[in-house]
C-alpha positions in Angstrom: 0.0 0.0 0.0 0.9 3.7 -0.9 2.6 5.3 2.5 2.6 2.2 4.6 6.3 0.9 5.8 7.8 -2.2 4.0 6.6 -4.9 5.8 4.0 -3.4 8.0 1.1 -4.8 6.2 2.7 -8.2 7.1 2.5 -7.5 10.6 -0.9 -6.6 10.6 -1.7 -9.5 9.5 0.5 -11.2 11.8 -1.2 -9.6 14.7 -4.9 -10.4 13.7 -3.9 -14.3 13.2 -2.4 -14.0 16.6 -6.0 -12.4 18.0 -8.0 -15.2 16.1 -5.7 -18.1 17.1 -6.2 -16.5 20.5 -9.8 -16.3 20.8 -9.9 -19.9 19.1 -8.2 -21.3 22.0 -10.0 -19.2 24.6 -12.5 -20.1 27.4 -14.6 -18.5 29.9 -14.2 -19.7 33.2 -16.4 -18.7 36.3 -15.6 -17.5 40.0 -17.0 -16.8 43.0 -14.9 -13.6 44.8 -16.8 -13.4 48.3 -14.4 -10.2 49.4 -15.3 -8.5 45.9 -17.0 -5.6 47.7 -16.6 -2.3 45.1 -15.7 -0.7 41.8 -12.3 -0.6 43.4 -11.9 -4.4 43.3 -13.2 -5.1 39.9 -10.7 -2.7 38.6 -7.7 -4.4 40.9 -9.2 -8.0 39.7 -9.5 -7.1 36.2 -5.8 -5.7 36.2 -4.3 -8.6 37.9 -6.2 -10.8 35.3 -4.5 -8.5 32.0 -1.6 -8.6 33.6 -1.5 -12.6 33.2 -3.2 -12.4 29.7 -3.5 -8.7 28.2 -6.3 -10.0 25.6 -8.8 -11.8 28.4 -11.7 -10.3 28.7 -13.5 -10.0 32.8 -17.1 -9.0 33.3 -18.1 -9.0 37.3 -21.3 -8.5 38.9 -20.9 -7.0 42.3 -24.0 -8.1 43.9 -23.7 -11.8 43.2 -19.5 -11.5 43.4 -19.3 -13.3 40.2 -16.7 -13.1 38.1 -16.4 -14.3 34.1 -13.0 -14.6 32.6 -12.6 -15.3 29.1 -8.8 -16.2 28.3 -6.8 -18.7 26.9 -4.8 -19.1 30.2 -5.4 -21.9 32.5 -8.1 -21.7 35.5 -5.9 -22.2 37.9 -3.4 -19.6 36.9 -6.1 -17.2 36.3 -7.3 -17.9 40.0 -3.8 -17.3 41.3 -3.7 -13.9 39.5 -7.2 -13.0 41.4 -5.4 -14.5 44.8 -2.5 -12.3 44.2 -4.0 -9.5 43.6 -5.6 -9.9 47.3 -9.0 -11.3 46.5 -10.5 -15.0 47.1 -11.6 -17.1 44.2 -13.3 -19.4 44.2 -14.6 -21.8 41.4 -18.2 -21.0 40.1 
């Protein structure tokens, strides 16, 4: 393409194979977080989880203290991340 870098168009495409493989190979997994308590804590849980896998995707609901992770990482890692962070998961 006119004005594009040599090469860049390859890595374009590189990075959307990468996103498809990715959500190929993705699952959601469920957990219970009884200390979830606020906005605060999504936000901490959420960046603890993106800091394991950047693409996952985390939807909470603070009245129920659920917690849905989509990523391609491994429940148990995933659940570590939420541990970390200072938080208590447990599996949905």
């Amino acid at each position: 393409m006119r004005g594009q870098r040599p090469g860049s168009g390859a890595r374009i495409a590189e990075a959307a194979y990468i996103a498809l493989i990715h959500r190929k190979e993705a699952a959601l997994t469920r957990f219970t977080v009884p200390d979830m308590t606020c906005d605060g804590c999504i936000k901490a849980i959420t960046a603890a989880v993106r800091r394991l896998d950047p693409a996952a995707t985390v939807a909470a609901d603070l009245p129920t203290h659920k917690v849905e992770i989509t990523s391609g990482k491994p429940a148990a890692d995933l659940a570590a991340a939420i541990d970390d962070a200072g938080f208590t998961a447990q599996a949905a």
